[in-house]
N, C-alpha and C positions, 0 to 999 in steps of 0.2 A: 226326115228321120223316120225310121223302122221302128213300129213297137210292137215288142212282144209280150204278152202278157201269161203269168207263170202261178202256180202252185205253191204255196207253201204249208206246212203245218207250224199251227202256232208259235211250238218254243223256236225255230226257225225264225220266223216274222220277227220274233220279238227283239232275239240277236242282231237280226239284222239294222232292226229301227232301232235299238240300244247303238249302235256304231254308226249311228247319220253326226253330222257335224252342224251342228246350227240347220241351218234350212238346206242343206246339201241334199243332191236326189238320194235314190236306192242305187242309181243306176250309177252314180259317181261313188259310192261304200262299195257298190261290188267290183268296180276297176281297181280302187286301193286294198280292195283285199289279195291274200297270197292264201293260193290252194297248194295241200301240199299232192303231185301229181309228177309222174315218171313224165319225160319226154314222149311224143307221142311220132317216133320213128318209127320206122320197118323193123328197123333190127326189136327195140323193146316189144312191139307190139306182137311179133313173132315170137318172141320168148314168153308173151303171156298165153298165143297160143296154143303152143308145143306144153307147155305146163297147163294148159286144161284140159287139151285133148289127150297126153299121157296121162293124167290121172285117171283119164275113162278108158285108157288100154286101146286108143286107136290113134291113127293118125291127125294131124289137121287136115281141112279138104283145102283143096290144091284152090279153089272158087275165093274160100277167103281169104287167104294167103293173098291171091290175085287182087282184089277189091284192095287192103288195107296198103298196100303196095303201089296202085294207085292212088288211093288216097294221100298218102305222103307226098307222093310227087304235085298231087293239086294243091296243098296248101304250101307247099313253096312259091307256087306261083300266085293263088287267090287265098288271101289271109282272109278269115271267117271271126277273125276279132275287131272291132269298131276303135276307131284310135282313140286314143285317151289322153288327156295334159298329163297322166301323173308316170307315164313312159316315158317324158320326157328327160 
């Protein structure tokens, strides 16, 4: 098993240990948790870009476009989330 070890600020920490269940890990609270977050496709992620880089009056660069592009396509193939019983 991988671990990664992370940052919190306080009122954070404390959230998070206030939603442990009995002796349940951190790491089992934060798979039952639900973040509220867009899909993270081509299309959405293209639309967050063209809305930050028209706010600055230029275009997106054609580079990130490319990367987020492949990005999608690699997580259809390698899923970057650890399985969980509560998916089930």
């Amino acid at each position: 098993m991988v671990i990664k070890t992370i940052s919190l600020e306080l009122d954070a920490y404390e959230k998070l240990r206030r939603a442990k269940r009995g002796k349940e890990s951190f790491s089992a609270v934060v798979r039952r948790a639900r973040f509220d977050s867009g899909k993270n496709t081509g299309g959405s992620i293209l639309k967050e870009l063209k809305a930050a880089y028209d706010a600055k009056g230029k275009p997106a660069a054609k580079e990130a476009l490319d990367y987020w592009d492949k990005a999608e396509k690699e997580d259809r193939v390698h899923h970057r989330i650890s399985p969980s019983k509560w998916d089930e």
